[in-house]
N, C-alpha and C positions, 0 to 999 in steps of 0.2 A: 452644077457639078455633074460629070459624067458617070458613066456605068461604072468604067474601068476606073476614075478616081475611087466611089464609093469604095468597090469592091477592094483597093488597095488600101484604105481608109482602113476602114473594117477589120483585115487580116493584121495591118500596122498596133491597130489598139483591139487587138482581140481581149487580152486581162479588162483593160479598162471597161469596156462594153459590158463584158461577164461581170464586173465586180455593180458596175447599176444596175444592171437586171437584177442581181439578186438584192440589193438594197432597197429596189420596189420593190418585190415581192417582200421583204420583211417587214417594208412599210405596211402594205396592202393588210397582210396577215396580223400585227398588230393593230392594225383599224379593226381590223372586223372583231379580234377580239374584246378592245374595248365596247366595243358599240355593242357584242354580246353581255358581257357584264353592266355596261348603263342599261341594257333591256331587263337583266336580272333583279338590278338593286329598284329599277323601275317597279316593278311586279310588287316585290316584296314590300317598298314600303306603297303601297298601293293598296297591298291586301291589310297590312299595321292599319291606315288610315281608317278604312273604310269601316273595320270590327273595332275602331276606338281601344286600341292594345296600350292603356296609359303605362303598363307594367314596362313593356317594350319601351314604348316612348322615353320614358325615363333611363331606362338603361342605354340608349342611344343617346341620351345628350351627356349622360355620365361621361362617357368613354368618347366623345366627340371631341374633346380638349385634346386624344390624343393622337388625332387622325391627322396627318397633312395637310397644307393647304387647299390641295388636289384635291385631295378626300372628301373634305369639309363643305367643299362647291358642288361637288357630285352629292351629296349627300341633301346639302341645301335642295340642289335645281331637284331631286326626286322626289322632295316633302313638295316642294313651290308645286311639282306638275299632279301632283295627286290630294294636295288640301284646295278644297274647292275657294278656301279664301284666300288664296295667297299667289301670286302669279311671279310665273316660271319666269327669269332673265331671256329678253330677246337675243335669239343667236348672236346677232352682233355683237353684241355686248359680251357674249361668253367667249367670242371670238378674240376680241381684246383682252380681256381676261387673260384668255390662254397665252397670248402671244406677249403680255408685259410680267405673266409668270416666267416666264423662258428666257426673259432677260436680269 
């Protein structure tokens, strides 16, 4: 492709250009925001685990019947990576996960 294509390219699908740019960045920004909240819920039950908070504990599997499926995995994977008996799903595996939820 030449200069003068691109450049014609470009000016031809200006909208369309503009409208992916902003739909990575929306992507980008809800990543990061998830991945700040998995580091939050990480902490917290981190810190439940560690001081044996059975009161909590219980009142989190109360109310876990009415979390989403979503929820319920994220919820799971941050007991799995902070009870030192219990091991966290390999990425992969969370990765499928995700990807036969969305179907």
């Amino acid at each position: 492709m030449r200069i003068d294509q691109a450049i014609r390219f470009v000016l031809e699908n200006r909208e369309v250009l503009a409208a992916f740019v902003v739909a990575l960045i929306a992507v980008v920004k809800v990543t990061a925001w998830g991945k700040a909240q998995a580091a939050a819920l990480d902490a917290v039950v981190g810190v439940i685990e560690r001081i044996g908070a059975h009161e909590v504990k219980s009142g989190v599997a109360r109310t876990e019947h009415g979390l989403t499926a979503a929820a319920k995995d994220a919820l799971r994977d941050s007991v799995a990576k902070a009870d030192p008996k219990k091991s966290p799903l390999k990425i992969g595996w969370r990765i499928v996960r995700e990807i036969f939820r969305g179907i």
